[in-house]
N, C-alpha and C positions, 0 to 999 in steps of 0.2 A: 965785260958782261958775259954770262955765263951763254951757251949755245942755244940752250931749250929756253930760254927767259924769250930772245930774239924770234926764235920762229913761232914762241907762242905768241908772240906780239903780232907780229907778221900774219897769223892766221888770223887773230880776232879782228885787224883791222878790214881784209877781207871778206871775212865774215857778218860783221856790219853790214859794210855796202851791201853784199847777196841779201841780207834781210828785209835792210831799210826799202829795197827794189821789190822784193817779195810782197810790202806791206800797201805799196800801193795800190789801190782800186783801179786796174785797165781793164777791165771786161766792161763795154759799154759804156766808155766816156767820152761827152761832148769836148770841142774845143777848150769852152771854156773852163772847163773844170781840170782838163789835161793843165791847163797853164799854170793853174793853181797850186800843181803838186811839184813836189820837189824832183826834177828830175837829171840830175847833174851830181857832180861830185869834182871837187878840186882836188888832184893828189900831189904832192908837192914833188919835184922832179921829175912827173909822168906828161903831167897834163890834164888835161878835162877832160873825166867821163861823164858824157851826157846823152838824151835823146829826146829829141825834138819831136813836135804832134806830123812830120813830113815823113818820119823815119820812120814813127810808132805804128802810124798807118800804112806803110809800104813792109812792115815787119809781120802783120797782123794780116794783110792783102796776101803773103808769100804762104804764111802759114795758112789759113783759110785755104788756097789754094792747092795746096800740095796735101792736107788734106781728104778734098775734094779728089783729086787725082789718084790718091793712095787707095779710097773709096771705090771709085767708078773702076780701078784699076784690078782686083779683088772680084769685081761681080762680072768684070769683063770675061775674065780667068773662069769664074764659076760657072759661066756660060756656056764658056767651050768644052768642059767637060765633058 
């Protein structure tokens, strides 16, 4: 099999995944509708990529967070000026 056929293969399959992820609605979802959505992926010799409503919410907790900190951290600076 030619070299560029495999890596082009190899990118779209990645590519994929990143979108199908991209396509999901996570801004503002309740439990149950987190459940509903496809949030996993089987890769065959890798293993399971997935994310669970425990992980999603402590992803979302970290960013909000640092956010937050990145914010206050900026106005803090602007202060001491």
């Amino acid at each position: 099999m030619p070299e560029k056929v495999v890596q082009d293969t190899y990118k779209a399959y990645w590519k994929f995944i990143k979108e199908t992820i991209e396509k999901l609605p996570l801004k503002d979802v309740d439990e149950s509708m987190f459940n509903t959505l496809r949030t996993n992926f089987n890769l065959p010799y890798i293993g399971k990529l997935y994310c669970n409503l425990e992980c999603w919410k402590g992803a979302t907790n970290k960013d909000k967070y640092y956010k937050e900190n990145i914010k206050n951290g900026l106005k803090h600076k602007e202060d001491n000026s």
